[in-house]
Kinemage of the C-alpha trace (Angstrom):
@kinemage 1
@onewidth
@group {chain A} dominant
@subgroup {mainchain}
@vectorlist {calphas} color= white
{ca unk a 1} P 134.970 94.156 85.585
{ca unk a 2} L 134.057 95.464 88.459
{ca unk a 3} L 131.166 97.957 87.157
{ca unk a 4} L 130.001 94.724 85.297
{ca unk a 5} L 129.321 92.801 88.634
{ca unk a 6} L 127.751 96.144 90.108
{ca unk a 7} L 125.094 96.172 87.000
{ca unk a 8} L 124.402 92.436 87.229
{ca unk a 9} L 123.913 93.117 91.025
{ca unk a 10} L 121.406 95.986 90.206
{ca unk a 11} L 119.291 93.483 87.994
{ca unk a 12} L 119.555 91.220 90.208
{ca unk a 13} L 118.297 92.693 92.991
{ca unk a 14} L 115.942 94.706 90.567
{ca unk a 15} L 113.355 92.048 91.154
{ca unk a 16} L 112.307 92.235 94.670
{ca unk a 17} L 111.426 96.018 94.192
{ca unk a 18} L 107.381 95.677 94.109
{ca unk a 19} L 107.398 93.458 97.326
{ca unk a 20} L 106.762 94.725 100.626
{ca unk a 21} L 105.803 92.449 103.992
{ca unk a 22} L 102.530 93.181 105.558
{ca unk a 23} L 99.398 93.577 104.234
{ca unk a 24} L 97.867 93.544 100.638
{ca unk a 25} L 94.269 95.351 101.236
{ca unk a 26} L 92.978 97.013 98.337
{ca unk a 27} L 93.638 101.411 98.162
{ca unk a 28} L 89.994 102.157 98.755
{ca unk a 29} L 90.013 100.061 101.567
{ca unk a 30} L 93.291 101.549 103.344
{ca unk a 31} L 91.559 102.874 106.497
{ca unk a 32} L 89.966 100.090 106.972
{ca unk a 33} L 91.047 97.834 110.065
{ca unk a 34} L 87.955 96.527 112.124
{ca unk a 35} L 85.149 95.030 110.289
{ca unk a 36} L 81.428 94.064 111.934
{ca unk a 37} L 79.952 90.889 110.706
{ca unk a 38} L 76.148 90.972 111.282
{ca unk a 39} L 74.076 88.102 110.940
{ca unk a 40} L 73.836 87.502 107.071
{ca unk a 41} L 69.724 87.754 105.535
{ca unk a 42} L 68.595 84.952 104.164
{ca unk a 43} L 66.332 84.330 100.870
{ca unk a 44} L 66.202 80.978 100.604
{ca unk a 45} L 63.753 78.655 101.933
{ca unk a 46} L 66.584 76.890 103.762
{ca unk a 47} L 66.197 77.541 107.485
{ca unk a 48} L 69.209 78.635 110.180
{ca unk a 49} L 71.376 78.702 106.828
{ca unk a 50} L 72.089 82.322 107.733
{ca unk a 51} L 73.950 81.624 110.940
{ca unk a 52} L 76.417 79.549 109.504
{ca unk a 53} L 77.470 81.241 106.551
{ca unk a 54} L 77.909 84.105 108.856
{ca unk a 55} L 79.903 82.091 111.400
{ca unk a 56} L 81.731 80.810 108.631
{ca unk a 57} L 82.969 84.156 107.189
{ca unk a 58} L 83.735 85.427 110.962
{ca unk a 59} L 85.878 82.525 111.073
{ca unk a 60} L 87.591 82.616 107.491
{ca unk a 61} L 87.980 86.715 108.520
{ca unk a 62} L 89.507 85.814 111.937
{ca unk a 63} L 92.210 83.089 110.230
{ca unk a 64} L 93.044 85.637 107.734
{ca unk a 65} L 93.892 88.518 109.552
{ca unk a 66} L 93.955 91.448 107.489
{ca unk a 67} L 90.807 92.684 109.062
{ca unk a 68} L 89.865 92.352 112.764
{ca unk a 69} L 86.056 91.811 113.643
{ca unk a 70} L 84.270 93.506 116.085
{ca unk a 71} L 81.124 94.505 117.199
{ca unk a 72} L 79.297 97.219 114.859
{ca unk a 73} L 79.980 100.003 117.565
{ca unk a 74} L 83.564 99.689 117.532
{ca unk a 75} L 84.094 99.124 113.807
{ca unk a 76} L 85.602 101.210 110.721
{ca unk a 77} L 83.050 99.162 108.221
{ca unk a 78} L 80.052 97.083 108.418
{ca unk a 79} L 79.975 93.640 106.027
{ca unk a 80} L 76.002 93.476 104.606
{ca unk a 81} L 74.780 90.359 103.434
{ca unk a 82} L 72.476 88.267 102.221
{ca unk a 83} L 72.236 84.542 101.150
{ca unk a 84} L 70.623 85.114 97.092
{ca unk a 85} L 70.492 81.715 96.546
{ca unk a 86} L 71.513 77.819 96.775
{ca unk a 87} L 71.002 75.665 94.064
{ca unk a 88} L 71.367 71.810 93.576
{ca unk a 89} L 72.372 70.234 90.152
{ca unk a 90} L 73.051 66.758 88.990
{ca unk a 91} L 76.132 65.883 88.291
{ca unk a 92} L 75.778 62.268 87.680
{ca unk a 93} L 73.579 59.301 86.678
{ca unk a 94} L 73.020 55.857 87.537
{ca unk a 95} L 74.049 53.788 84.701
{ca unk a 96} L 71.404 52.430 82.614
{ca unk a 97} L 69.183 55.101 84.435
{ca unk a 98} L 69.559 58.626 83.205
{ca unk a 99} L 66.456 59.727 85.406
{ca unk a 100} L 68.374 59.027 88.701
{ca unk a 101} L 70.908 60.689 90.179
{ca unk a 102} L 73.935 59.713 92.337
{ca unk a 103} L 75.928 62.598 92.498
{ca unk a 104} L 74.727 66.753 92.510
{ca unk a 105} L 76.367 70.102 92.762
{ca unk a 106} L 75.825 72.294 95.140
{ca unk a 107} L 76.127 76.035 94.790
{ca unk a 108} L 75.992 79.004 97.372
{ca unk a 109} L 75.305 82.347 96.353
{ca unk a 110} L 76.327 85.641 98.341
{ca unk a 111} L 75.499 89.525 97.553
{ca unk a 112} L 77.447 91.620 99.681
{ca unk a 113} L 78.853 95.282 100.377
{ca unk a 114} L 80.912 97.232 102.777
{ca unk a 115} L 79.595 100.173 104.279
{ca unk a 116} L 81.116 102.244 106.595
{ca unk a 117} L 79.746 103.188 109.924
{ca unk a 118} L 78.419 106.803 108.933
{ca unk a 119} L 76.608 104.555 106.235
{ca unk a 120} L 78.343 105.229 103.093
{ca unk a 121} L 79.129 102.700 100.578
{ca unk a 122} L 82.640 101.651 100.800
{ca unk a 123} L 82.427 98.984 98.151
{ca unk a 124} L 80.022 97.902 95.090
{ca unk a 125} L 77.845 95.397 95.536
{ca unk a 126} L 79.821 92.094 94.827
{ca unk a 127} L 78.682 88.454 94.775
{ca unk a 128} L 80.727 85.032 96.558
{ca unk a 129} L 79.930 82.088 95.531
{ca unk a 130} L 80.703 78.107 96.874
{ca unk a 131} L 79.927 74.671 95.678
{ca unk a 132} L 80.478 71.354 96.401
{ca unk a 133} L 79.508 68.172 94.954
{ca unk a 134} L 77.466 65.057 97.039
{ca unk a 135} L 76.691 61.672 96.395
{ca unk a 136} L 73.207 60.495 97.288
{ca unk a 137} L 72.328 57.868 99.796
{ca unk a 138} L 68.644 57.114 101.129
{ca unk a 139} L 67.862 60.974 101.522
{ca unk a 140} L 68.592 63.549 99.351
{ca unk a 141} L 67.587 66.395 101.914
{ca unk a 142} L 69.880 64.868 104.228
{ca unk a 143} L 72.625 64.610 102.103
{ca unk a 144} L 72.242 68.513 100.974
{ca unk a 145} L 72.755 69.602 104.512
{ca unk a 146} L 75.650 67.561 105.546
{ca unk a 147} L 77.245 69.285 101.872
{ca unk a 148} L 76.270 72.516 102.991
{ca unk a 149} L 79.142 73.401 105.167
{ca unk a 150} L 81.462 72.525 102.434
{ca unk a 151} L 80.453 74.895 100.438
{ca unk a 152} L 79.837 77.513 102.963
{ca unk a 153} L 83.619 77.541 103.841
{ca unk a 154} L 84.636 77.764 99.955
{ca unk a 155} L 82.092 80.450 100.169
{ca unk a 156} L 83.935 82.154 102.789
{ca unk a 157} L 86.925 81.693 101.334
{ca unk a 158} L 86.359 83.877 97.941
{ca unk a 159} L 83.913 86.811 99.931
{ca unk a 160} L 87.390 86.796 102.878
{ca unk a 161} L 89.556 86.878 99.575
{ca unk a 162} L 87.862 89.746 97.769
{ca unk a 163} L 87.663 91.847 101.003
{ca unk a 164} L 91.552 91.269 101.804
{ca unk a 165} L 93.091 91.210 98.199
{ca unk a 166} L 90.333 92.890 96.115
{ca unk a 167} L 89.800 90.474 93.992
């Protein structure tokens, strides 16, 4: 009976084996603990986009934690970046009026890598991407930028993801 209750305890406790506390970074990124965020390139046509995307990932970076940033003196990697493209879609139509549009979808693209200091390529090139969807008032430009920060932090969130998790 009693070597019964050991075995259940065994496969019981059999479970928790792959967990550990702390944190998950990817193997190729092990020495990695400092990161420098310099100001993303941007080419679009949208102007001072390139601040807040960057901004916006030194946040996300900051909240996660895995990865402290610093300035590109002091830091194991380097994050290089640069805003491919943002692209507006309809989403919906005005009833009885298929030509306009009350609602689009916004998309942010993002290629980046992670280079180390001495310059060598610590990860492929990889692409983030963010959208968001807006309903249109009087003006459509308008409307775009007050959207863009939405999808800017949902960008954030998948380039901070891939960095910390690897995927």
């Amino acid at each position: 009976m009693k070597r019964l209750a050991l075995v259940a305890l065994c496969f019981c406790l059999n479970g928790c084996l792959g967990y550990h506390i702390g944190e998950v970074k990817p193997f190729y990124l092990k020495d990695v603990k400092t990161i420098a965020v310099p100001t993303f390139k941007n080419e679009t046509l949208i102007p001072h986009i390139d601040s807040l995307v960057t901004d916006t990932v030194i946040k996300q970076l900051q909240q996660d934690g895995t990865y402290r940033v610093v300035n590109e003196s002091g830091a194991d990697a380097i994050l290089k970046a640069e805003i491919t493209r943002i692209t507006r879609s309809p989403a919906r139509s005005l009833l009885g009026n298929v030509l306009a549009t009350t609602e689009f979808n916004l998309a942010m693209h993002v290629r980046y890598r992670l280079v180390s200091r001495s310059g060598e390529e610590l990860t492929v090139s990889a692409d983030a991407m963010g959208t968001t969807s807006f309903f249109v008032g009087t003006d459509v430009t308008t409307d775009e930028r007050q959207a863009l920060p939405l999808a800017t932090e949902e960008l954030a969130i998948h380039l901070v993801r891939q960095l910390s998790e690897g995927w």
